[in-house]
Structure formats: C-alpha cells, structure tokens
ZAZA-814655 format. One record per residue (C-alpha): residue in one letter; x, y, z. Coordinates in pm, 1 decimal, always signed. Example, Ala and Ser with C-alpha at 12.3 -4.5 7.8 and 13.67 -1.06 7.14 Angstrom:
! residues 2
+------+----------+----------+----------+
| resn |        x |        y |        z |
+------+----------+----------+----------+
|    a |  +1230.0 |   -450.0 |   +780.0 |
|    s |  +1367.0 |   -106.0 |   +714.0 |
+------+----------+----------+----------+
This chain:
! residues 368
+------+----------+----------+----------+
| resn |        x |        y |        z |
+------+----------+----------+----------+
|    x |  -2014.5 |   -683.9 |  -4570.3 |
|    x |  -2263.4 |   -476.2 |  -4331.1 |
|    x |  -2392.6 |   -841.8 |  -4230.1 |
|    x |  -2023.1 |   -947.2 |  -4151.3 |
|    x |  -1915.7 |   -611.6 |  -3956.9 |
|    x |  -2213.0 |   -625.7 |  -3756.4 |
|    x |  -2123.3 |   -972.4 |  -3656.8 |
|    x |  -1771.7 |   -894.5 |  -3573.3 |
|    x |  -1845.3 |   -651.6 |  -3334.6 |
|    x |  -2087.8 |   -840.2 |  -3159.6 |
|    x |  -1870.3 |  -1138.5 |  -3148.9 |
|    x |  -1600.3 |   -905.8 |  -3025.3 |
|    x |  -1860.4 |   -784.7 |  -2774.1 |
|    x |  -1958.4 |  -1115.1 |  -2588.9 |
|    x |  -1524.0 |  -1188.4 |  -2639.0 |
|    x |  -1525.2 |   -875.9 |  -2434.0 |
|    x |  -1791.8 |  -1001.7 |  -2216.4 |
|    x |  -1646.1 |  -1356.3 |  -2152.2 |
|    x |  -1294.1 |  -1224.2 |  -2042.6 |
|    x |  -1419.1 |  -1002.2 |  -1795.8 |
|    x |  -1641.2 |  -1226.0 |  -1605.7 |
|    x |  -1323.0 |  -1486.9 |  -1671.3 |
|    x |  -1100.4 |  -1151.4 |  -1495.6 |
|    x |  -1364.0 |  -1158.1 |  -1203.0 |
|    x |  -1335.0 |  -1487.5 |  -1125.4 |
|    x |   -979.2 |  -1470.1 |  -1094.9 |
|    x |   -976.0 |  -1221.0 |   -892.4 |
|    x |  -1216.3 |  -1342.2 |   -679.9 |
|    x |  -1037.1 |  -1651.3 |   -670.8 |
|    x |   -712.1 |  -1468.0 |   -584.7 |
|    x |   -881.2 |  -1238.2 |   -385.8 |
|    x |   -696.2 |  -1332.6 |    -34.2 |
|    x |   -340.8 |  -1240.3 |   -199.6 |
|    x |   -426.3 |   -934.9 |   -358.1 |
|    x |   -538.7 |   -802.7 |    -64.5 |
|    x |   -281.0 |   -718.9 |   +149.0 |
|    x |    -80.3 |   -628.8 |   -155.6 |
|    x |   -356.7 |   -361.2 |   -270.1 |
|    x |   -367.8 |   -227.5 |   +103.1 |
|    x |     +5.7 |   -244.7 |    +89.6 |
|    x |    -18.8 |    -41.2 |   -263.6 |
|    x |   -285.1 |   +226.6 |    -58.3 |
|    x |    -34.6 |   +307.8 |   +205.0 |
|    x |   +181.8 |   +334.1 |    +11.5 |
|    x |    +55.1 |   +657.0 |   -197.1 |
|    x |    -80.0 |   +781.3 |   +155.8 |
|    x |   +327.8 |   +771.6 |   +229.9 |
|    x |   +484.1 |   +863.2 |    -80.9 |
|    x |   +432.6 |  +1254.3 |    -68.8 |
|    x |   +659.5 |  +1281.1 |   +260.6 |
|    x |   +879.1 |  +1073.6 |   +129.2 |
|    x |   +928.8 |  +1302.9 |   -176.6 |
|    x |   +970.1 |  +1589.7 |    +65.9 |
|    x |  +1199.7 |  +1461.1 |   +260.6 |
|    x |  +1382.7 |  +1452.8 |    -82.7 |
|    x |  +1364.3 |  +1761.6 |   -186.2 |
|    x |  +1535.5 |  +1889.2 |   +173.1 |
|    x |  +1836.4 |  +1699.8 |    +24.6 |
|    x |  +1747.9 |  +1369.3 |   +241.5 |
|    x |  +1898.6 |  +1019.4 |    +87.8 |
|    x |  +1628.2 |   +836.0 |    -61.3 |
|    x |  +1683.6 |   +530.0 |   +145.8 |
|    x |  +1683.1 |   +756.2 |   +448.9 |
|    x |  +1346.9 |   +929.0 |   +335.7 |
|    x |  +1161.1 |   +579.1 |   +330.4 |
|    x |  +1326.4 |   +443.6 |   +633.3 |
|    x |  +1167.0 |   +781.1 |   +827.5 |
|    x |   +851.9 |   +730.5 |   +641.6 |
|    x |   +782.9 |   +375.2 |   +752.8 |
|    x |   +898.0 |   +413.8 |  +1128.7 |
|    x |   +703.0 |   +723.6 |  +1155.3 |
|    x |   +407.7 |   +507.8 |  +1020.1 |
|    x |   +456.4 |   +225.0 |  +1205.0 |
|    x |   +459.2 |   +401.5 |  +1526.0 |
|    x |   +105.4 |   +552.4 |  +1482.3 |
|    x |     +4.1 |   +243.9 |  +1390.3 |
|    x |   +124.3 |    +60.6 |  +1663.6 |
|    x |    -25.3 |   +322.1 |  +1907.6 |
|    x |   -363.8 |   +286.5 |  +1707.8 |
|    x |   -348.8 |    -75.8 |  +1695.6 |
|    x |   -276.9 |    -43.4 |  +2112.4 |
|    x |   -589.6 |   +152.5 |  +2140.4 |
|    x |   -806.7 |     -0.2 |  +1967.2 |
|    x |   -729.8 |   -376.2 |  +2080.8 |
|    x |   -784.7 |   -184.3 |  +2459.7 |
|    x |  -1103.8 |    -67.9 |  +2380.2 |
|    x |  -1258.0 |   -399.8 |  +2197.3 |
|    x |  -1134.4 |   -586.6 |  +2529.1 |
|    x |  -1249.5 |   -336.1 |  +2726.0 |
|    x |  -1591.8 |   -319.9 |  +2470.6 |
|    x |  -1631.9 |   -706.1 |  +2584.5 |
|    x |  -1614.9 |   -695.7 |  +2924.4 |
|    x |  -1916.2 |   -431.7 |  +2891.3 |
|    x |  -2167.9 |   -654.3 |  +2736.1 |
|    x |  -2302.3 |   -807.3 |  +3022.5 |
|    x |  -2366.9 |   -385.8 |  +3156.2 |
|    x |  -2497.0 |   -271.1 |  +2839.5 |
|    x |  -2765.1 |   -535.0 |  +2786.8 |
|    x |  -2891.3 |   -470.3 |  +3188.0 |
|    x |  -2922.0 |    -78.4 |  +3111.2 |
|    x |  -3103.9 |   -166.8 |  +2765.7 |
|    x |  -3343.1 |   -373.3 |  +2992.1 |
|    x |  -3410.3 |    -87.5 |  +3201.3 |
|    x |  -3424.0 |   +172.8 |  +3011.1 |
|    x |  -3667.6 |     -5.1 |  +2757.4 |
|    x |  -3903.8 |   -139.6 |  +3056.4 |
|    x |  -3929.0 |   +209.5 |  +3176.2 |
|    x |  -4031.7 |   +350.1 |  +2824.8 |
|    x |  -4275.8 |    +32.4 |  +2775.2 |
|    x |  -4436.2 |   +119.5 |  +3138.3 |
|    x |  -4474.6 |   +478.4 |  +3065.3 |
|    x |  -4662.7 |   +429.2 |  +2737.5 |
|    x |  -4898.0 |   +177.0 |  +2899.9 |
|    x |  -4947.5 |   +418.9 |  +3158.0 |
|    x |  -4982.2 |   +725.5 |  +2956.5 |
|    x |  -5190.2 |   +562.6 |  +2635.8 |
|    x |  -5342.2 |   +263.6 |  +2826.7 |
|    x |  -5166.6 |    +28.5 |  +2555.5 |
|    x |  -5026.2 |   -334.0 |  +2635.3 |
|    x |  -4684.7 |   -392.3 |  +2490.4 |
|    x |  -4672.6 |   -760.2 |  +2425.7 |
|    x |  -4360.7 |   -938.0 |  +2553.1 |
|    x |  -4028.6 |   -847.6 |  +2366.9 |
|    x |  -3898.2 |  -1181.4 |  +2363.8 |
|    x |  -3731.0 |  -1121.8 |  +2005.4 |
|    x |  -3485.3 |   -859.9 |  +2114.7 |
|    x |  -3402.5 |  -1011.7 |  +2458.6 |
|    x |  -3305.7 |  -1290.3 |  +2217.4 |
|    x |  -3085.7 |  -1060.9 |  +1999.3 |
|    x |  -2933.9 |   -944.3 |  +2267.0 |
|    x |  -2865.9 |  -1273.3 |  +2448.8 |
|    x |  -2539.6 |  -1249.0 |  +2637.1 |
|    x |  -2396.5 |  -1552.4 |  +2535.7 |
|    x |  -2441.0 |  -1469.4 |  +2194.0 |
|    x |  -2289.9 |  -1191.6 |  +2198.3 |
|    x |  -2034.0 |  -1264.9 |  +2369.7 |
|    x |  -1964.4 |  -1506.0 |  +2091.9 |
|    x |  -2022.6 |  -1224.2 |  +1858.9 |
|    x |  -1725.0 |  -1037.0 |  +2004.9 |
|    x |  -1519.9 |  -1340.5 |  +2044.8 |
|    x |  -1544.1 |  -1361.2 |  +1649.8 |
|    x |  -1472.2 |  -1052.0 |  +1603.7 |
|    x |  -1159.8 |  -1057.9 |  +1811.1 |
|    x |  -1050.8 |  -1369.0 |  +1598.1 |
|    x |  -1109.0 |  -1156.5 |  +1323.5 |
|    x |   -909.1 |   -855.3 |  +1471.5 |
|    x |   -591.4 |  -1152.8 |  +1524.3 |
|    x |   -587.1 |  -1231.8 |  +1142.7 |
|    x |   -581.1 |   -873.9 |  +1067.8 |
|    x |   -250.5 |   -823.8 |  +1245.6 |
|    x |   -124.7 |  -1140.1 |  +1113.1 |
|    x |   -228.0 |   -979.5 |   +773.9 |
|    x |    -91.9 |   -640.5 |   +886.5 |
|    x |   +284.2 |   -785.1 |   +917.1 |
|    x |   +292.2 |   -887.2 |   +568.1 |
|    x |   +119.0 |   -557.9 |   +451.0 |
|    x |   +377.9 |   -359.8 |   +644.4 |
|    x |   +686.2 |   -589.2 |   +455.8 |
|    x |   +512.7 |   -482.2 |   +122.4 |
|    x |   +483.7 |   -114.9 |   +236.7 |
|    x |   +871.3 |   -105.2 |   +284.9 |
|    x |   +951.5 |   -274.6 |    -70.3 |
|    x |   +664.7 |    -15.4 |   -215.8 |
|    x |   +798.8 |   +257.3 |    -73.6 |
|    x |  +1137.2 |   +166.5 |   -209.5 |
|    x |  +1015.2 |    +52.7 |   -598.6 |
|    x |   +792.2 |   +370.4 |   -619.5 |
|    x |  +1099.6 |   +631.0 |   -626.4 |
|    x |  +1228.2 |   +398.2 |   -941.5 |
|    x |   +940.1 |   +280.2 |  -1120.5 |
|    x |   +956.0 |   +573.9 |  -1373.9 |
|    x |  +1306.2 |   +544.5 |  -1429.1 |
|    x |  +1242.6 |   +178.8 |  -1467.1 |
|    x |   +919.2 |   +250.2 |  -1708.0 |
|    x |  +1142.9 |   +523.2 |  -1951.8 |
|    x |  +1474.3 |   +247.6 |  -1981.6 |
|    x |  +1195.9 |    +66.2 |  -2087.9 |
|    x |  +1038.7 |   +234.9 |  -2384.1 |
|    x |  +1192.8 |   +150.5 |  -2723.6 |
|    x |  +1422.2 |   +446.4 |  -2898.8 |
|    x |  +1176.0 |   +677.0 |  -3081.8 |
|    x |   +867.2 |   +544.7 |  -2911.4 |
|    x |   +612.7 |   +834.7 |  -2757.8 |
|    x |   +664.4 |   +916.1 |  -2388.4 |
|    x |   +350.2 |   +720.1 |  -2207.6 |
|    x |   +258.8 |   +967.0 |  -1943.9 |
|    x |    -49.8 |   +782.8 |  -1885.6 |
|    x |   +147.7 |   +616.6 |  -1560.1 |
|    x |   +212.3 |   +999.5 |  -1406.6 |
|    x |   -132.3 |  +1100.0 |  -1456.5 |
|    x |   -305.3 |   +801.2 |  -1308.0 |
|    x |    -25.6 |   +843.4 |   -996.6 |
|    x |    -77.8 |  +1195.4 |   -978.7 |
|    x |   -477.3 |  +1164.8 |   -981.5 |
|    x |   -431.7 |   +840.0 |   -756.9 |
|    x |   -186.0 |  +1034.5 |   -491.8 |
|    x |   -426.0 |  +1366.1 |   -531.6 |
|    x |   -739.7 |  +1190.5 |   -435.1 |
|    x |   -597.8 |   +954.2 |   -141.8 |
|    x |   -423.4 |  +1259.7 |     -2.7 |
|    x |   -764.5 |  +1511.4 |    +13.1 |
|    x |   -920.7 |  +1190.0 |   +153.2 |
|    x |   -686.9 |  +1127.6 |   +406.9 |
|    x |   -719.7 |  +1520.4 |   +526.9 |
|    x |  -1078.0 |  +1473.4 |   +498.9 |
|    x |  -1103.9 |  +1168.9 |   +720.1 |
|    x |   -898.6 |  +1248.6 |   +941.3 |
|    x |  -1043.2 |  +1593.3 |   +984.4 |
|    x |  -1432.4 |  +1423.5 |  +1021.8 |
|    x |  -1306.9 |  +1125.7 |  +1272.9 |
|    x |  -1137.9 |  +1379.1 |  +1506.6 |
|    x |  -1495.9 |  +1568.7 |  +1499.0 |
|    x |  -1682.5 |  +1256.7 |  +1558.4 |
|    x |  -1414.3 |  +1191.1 |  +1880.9 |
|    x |  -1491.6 |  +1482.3 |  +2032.7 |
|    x |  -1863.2 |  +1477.5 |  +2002.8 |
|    x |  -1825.3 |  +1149.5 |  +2138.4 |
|    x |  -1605.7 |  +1281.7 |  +2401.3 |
|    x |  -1853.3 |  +1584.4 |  +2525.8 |
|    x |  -2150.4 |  +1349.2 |  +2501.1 |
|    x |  -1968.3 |  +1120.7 |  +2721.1 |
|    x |  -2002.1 |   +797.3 |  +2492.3 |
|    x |  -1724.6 |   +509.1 |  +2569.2 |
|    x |  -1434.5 |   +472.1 |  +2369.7 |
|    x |  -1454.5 |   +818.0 |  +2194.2 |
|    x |  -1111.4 |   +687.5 |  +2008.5 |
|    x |  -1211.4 |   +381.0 |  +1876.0 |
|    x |  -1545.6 |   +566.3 |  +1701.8 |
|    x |  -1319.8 |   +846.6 |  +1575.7 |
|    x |  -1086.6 |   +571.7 |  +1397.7 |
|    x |  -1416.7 |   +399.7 |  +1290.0 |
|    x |  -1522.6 |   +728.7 |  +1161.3 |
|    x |  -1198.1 |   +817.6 |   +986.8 |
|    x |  -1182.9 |   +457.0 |   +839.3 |
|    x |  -1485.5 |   +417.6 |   +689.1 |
|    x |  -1542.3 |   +755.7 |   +565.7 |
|    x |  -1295.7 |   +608.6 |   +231.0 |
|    x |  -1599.4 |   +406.9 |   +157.1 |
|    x |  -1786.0 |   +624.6 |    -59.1 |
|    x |  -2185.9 |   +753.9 |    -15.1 |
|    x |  -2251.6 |   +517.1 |   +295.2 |
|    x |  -1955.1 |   +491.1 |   +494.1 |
|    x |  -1983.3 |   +785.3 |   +729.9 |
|    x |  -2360.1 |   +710.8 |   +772.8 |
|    x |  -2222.8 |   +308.7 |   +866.9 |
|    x |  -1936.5 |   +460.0 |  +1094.1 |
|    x |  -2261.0 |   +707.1 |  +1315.0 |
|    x |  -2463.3 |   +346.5 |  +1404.2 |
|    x |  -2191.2 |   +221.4 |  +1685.4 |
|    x |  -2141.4 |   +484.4 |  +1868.6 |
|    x |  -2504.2 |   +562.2 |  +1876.8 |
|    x |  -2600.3 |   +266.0 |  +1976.8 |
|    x |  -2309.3 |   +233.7 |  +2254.2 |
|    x |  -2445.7 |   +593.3 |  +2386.1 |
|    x |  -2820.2 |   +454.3 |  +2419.9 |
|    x |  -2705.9 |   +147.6 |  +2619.9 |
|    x |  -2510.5 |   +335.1 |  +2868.1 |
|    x |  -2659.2 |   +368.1 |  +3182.8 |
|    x |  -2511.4 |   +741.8 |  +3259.7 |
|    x |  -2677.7 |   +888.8 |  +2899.7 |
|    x |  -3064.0 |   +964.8 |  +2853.2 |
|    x |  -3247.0 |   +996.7 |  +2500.1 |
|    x |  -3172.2 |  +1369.5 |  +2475.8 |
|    x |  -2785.7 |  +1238.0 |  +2566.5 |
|    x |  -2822.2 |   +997.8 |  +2236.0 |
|    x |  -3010.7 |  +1252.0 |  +2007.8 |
|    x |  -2725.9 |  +1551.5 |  +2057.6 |
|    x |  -2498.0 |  +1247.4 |  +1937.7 |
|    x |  -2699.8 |  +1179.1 |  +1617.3 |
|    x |  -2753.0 |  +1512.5 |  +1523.7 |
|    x |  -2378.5 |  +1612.3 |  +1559.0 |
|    x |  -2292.6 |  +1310.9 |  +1327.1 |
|    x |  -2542.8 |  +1427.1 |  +1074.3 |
|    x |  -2383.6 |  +1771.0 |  +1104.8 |
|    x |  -2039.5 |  +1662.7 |  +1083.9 |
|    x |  -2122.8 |  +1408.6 |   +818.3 |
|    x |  -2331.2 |  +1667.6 |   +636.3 |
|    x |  -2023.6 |  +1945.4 |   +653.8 |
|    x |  -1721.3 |  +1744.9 |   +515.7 |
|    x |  -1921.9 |  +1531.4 |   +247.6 |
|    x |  -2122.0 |  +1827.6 |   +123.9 |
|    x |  -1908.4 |  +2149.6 |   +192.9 |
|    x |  -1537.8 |  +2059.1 |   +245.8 |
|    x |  -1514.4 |  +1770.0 |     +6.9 |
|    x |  -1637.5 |  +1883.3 |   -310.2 |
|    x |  -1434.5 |  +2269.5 |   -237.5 |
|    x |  -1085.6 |  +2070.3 |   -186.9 |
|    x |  -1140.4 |  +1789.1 |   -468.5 |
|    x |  -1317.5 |  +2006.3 |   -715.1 |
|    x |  -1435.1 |  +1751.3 |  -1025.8 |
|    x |  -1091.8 |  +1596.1 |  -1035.3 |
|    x |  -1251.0 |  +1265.3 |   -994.6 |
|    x |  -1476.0 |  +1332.5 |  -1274.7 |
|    x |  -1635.2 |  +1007.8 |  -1169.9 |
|    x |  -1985.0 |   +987.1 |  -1198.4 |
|    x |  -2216.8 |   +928.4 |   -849.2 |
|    x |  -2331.7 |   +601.3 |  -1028.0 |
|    x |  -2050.6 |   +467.7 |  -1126.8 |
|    x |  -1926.5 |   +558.5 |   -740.1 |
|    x |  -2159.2 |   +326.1 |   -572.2 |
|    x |  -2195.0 |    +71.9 |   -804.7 |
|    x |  -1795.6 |    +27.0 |   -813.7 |
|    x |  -1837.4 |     -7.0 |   -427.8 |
|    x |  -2085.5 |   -266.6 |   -402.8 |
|    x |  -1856.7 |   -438.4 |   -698.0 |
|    x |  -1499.9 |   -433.3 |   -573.5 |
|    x |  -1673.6 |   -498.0 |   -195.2 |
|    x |  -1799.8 |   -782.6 |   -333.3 |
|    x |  -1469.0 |   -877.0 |   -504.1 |
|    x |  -1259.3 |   -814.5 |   -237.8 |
|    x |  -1411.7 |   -761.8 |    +97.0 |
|    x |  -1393.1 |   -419.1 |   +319.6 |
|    x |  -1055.7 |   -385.3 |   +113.0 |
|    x |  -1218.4 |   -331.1 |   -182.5 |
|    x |  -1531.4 |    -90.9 |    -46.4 |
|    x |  -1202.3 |   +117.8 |    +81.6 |
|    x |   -981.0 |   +129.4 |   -249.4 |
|    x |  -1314.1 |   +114.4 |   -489.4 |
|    x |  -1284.2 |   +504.7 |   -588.0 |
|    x |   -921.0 |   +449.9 |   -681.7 |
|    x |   -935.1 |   +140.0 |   -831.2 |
|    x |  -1223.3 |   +294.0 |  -1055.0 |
|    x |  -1010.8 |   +600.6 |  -1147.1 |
|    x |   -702.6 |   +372.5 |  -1285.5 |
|    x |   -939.1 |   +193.6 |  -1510.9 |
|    x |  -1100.9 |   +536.8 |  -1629.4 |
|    x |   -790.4 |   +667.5 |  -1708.4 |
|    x |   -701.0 |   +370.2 |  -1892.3 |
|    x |  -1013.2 |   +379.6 |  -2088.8 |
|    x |   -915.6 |   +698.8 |  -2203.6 |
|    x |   -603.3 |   +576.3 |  -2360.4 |
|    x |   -746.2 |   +396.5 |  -2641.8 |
|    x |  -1041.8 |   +504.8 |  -2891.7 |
|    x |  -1217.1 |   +171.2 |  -2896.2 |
|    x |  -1199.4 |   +158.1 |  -2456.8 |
|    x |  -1301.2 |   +542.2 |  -2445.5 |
|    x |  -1643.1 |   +506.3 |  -2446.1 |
|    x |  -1667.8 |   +272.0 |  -2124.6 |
|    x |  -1434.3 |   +609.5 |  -1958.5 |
|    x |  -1745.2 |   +882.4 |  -2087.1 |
|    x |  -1940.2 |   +644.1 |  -1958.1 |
|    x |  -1774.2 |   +639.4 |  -1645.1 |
|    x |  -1719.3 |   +975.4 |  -1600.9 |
|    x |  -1945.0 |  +1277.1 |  -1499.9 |
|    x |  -1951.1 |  +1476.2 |  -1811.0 |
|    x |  -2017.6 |  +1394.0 |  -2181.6 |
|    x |  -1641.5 |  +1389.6 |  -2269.3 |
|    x |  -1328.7 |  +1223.7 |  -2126.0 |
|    x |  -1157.0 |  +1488.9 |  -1873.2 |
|    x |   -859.8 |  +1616.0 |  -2142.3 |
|    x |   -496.6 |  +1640.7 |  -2020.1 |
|    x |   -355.8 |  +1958.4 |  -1900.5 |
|    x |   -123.7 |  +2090.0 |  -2188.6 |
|    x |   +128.4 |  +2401.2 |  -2140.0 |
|    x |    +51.7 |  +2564.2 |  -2492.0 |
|    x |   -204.0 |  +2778.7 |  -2337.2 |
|    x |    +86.0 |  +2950.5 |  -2111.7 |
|    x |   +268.4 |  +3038.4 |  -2460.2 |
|    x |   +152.6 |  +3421.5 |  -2458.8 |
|    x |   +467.6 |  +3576.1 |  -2372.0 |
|    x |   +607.8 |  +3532.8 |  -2752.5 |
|    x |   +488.6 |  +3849.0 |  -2887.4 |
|    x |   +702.9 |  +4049.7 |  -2647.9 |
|    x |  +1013.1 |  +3878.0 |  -2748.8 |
|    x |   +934.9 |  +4027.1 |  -3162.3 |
|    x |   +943.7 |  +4389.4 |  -3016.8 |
|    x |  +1320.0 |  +4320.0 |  -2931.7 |
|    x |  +1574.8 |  +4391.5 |  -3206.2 |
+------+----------+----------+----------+
C-alpha cells in the first residue's frame, strides 16, 4: 500500500507537472490576445476606486464609469501627445547627439594621452554602434512599435469601458450564482481587495518617483524631462530592476548633450539613486507594509517568468498576477504549500476575522 501511495503522488506530481508546462504553452501561444485584455483588466482596478466614490456621493453607476473613462482618456491622450512629440523630436536629435559624443570623447581620449602618455587605439567599435543610419533605423522601429501600441491601445480602451461596467456586477453575478446553502466564497473580495490595494500604493508610488525623476531632469537641464518622468513612473511597476532600467535613458541623453559636462551627468545619477533609493526603500515598504507577503524570490523570478510569457505586459502585471495565484493556493490544503512557498513567512497570511472586536459583551451582563 506504502509502494502504491508513493506512486500516486508522484504520478499526480509529473500530472501536475505536464499541465502546467501544457498551461504555458497556451498562454504563450495566446499570448497576443491576452494582452490587451490583462492591460485592459490593470486599468481597470487603477479606475475602479473613483468609480466607487463617485458612488457613494449618490452618482448613477453608469454616470460614475462614463466620468471615470473620459477623465482617463484625456490624460492619456495628453500623455500619448507628449510622448509621440518627444520620440519625433528624440529622432531628429540623433544626428546632434552622436557629433557631441564624438567630441566630448576625443577630448577625454586627448587629455589622457596627454596627461598619462597612453595611446588610445582607434574606437572604431562604438563609432559603429553609434552609426547614424543605424540608429536612425533603430528609432524608426521603435516608432513602428509605438503605432501598434496605439492600435493596441483602442481595443484596450473598448475593454476598459466593458470592465469598468462588469466590475460593479460581478459579485452580484458571483452570489446568484452560488447554490442555496453553499458557503459564501470570499476568496474573490480578498484577491480584489489585495489586487486594488497593491495597484493603488503603486500607482501613488510611481507617480510620486516619476514626477521626482522630471524635475531632476528638469534642473539638470536633460531633454524631454516628461518623457523620462513617464519612463520612470512606468517602469517602476516592474519590480527590483525597473527604476534602475528607467535611470539609463536619461543618463545617457544628459551625457550626449552638448550644453551638459560630466559633473552635469553625475548630479543626474546620483539624484536617481537617491530618488530610487527613497521610494523603494523608505516610502514603499511604510505604505504597503507586508500585505504582499510575497517573498523577494518569488518577486523576481515571477518577473523574468510572466516577461517571458507575455512581454513588457507581463514584467508590469507580474506582482499581481503572482498574488491571485497565492491567494488561490491558499484556498485548498493540497495547493497551500506552493502559497507558503510563495510567500514571505512560514505560514499562509490568515484572513482578517471580526471575533477579536467581540469585547464589548461583558458590559451588556451588568445591565438588568
């Protein structure tokens, strides 16, 4: 019987193991639909909070979305402006940018040969690199790339609207749905809650560390201090590495302007260190507290995974994408050790119960 146990559960292991690289490859495989719908899905969490204030000021539910997604689609129309300015803008700047790097580099090489007596051999690698025909097919790309996104974005924006509509009813929907007598699943309100928590802090957070990184681009004196402060505010959702990834343009922009000198370039990289330092280190962990209860593993590793599975799209949504399948985990005693060993701490973060509040009871016995 031990013999036959022992064999069931490692059959049921590599079962376990053949579906989920069988679930990868689908999604991999389906990967260019479920994009836009989990972007779609992200905003709409991001939007849901006003949406339920608007509510609770007595505004029609219909009414509350409607402001919602015109208030949202008029930032990001204005952002979307800006930032298709400043990449056309960012073009036309090549040609300037490689010049001043071939100045500014042939005056460092001649003053260490002068000062040390050292011949720099030729640095035909980097000119290269920094070919202007290549990169101006570099850029090119990337503007093709930046035209598919706003094709993408229109049918992200039509799922936003039906999102923002299905949200307000999807527990309704979920409670008409469980049978008479059957216990109340409030697995889908924590993982919402949790979900809408984290985005939320992240969203102040980001925000918060890409208007910093504008305005030290801004006093430096750095082109296109809005386009780096959207970089910045963008890819500080992609956990450990992002804000460190969002510092490298900017840097590099500042040390290939003619107008800016090392010292110009080094205030730059220390203030991203220091903003980068304060929010991830200080103002993070104060305003989310352990409510991820994720562990720093699991954190990266889940980037690197759902980047791979899905693209930028899935470095952005990896932390909340990783929290839904925790909190499923928990749900079931044969999944709940893959959510310990998920989390940070030995045991699966419990759910907040109300008995502890029960304490008023023995003033109600001194009544007759």
């Amino acid at each position: 019987m031990d013999d036959q146990g022992t064999f069931s559960r490692a059959a049921r292991i590599l079962v376990l193991l053949a579906m989920f690289f069988i679930v990868v490859a689908g999604l991999r495989l389906v990967a260019p639909l479920l994009t836009p719908f989990l972007l779609a899905l992200f905003l709409a969490l991001l939007c849901l909070p006003p949406v339920q204030w608007l509510q609770t000021k007595r505004v029609p539910g219909w009414l509350s979305v409607a402001i919602v997604f015109g208030v949202f689609f008029l930032v990001a129309s204005g952002i979307l402006s800006i930032v298709a300015d400043s990449v056309t803008e960012l073009r036309g700047n090549i040609g300037g940018y490689i010049e001043t790097y071939d100045k500014k580099v042939g005056k460092l090489e001649t003053q260490i040969e002068e000062r040390f007596g050292i011949d720099i051999p030729e640095r035909g690698g980097l000119n290269e690199l920094l070919d202007a025909n290549k990169l101006f097919g570099l850029a090119t790309a990337a503007a093709g790339q930046f035209g598919s996104i706003l094709g993408n974005l229109v049918v992200v924006m039509l799922m936003l609207a039906f999102l923002l509509a299905e949200l307000q009813a999807l527990p309704a929907k979920l409670t008409a749905m469980r049978a008479e007598g059957q216990e109340d699943t409030g697995e889908f309100n924590r993982i919402v809650r949790d979900v809408n928590r984290y985005v939320f802090l992240k969203s102040v957070v980001s925000l918060a560390t890409g208007g910093c990184a504008a305005a030290a681009c801004a006093i430096v004196g750095v082109d296109f201090p809005i386009l780096w402060g959207l970089l910045a505010f963008l890819f500080n959702f992609i956990p450990n590495i992002g804000s460190f990834m969002a510092a490298v343009p900017p840097i590099l922009i500042a040390f290939l302007q003619a107008n800016l000198n090392l010292g110009d370039v080094g205030v730059l990289a220390g203030s991203y260190v220091g903003i980068n330092f304060f929010f991830g280190n200080v103002v993070e962990p104060r305003m989310m507290g352990k409510s991820l209860d994720l562990s720093t593993l699991v954190v990266f590793l889940s980037m690197i995974f759902w980047g791979w599975v899905f693209g930028a799209v899935g470095m952005l949504l990896s932390v909340p994408i990783t929290m839904v399948l925790k909190i499923a985990c928990e749900r079931s005693p044969t999944t709940r050790p893959i959510a310990i060993l998920l989390g940070s701490t030995p045991e699966p973060k419990p759910d907040p119960e109300p008995e502890t509040e029960q304490q008023p009871e023995p003033e109600s016995e001194t009544t007759p």
